[in-house]
Every structure is written in structure tokens, then in C-alpha cells.
C-alpha positions, 0 to 999 in steps of 0.5 A: 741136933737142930742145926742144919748143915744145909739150906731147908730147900736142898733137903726138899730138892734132894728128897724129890730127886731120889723119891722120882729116880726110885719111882722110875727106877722100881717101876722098870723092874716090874710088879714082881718088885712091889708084890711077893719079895724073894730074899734077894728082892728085900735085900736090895730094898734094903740096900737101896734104901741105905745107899739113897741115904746120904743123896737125900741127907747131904752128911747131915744127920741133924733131927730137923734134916730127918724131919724135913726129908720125911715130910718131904717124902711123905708129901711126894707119897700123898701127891703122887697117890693123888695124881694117880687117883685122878689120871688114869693114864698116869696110874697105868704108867706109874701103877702099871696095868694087870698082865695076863699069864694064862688064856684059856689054858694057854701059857703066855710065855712072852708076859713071863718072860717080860715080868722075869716071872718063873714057872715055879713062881707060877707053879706056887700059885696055881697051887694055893689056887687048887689048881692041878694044871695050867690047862684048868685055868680060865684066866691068871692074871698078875696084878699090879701088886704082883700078885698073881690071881687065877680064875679056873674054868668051870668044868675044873673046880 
């Protein structure tokens, strides 16, 4: 239960490597990743988060592995919060910077297709905005979080 079957450090280095790769990895996907999860969207985190098991734990199940694998992760989470707190330019890499969608009632087809967001998608959320048609919105903006706020032109509210 106590026993390591691998050097402390290898835990360490393994936690490091998986916690970058899923970083770089989950960051290339998009916001539509990190914000509203589709089903199939909670499936591969779910499958992901299976499948980086043993990189992290090298086959060993011990308590103290799980403990020093969590720190290690937790402290990545702390660090990585940290730097992107203080880097403006690392908080747009890693964070990513807001999109626009909609302009002034124009669709901006190229960021859809870019952050593989569909029309429904969009349809949805102009709807829980109050919002009849593309051609009333003033600015939509898909956040960082993947959310999508919208901000209608005065005329049409």
C-alpha cells in the first residue's frame, strides 16, 4: 500500500509530462473544449483521463504514487495559474484570447469554422440571449471559457 514500485522523482517527471502534453493537446482543440461539453466532449475527457493513467503511474497503484502524482499535478495547476497571472502573453497562448463571431450583424464564418462551432451551436445561444436573428446582434463573442456572450444592438432589444 506504501511501497513504491518507482523512484518518487519518476512520479514527478511523469506527472509533468502528461500534465504539458494534455495542456498543449486540450489548447489546440479550442475553447469549445474547455467551455459547454457536448456528450462525446465528456466522453473523451473521460477516456482521456483513463488512458494518461498508467503514463502517470507506471503500474504502480500504491497510495503514497497517487499522493505524489496529485501533488504533482496540483502544484503544475498552482504554477501554471501563476505564470499565466503574471504573463500576458502566456495567458493568450495558454488561455487563448476571446473570438468574435458576429460584427455588427455580420457572421464571421472563418472563426466558426476555426473553433469547429456550428450554426446551432450559435442558434442556441442567441436564443437564451433573447435574440430573433443574427442581424440584431451588436457583437458575439466566444469566450476563452467557451461560452458565447452576445451583446445586441440598441434598436433591437
Amino acid at each position: 500500500m506504501w511501497n513504491l514500485s518507482l523512484p518518487w522523482w519518476e512520479f514527478v517527471l511523469r506527472g509533468v509530462t502528461v500534465y504539458v502534453f494534455l495542456l498543449i493537446i486540450l489548447r489546440m482543440t479550442g475553447k469549445r473544449q474547455t467551455g459547454q461539453l457536448a456528450p462525446f466532449d465528456l466522453v473523451l475527457l473521460l477516456v482521456l483521463s483513463n488512458a494518461v493513467q498508467n503514463a502517470m503511474n507506471g503500474g504502480d497503484n500504491s497510495v503514497l504514487g497517487g499522493i505524489i502524482s496529485a501533488t504533482t499535478l496540483i502544484a503544475l495547476h498552482h504554477a501554471v495559474a501563476y505564470m499565466t497571472y503574471k504573463s500576458k502573453r502566456l495567458e493568450a497562448w495558454i488561455e487563448g484570447t476571446p473570438r468574435t463571431l458576429i460584427h455588427d450583424g455580420v457572421l464571421n464564418e472563418s472563426v466558426m469554422r476555426s473553433e469547429l462551432l456550428t450554426h446551432h451551436e450559435l442558434a442556441a445561444a442567441l436564443r437564451a440571449a433573447g435574440c430573433a436573428e443574427i442581424g440584431h446582434v451588436r457583437v458575439a463573442t466566444l469566450e476563452n471559457n467557451g461560452q458565447i456572450t452576445i451583446s445586441l444592438r440598441p434598436h433591437s432589444i
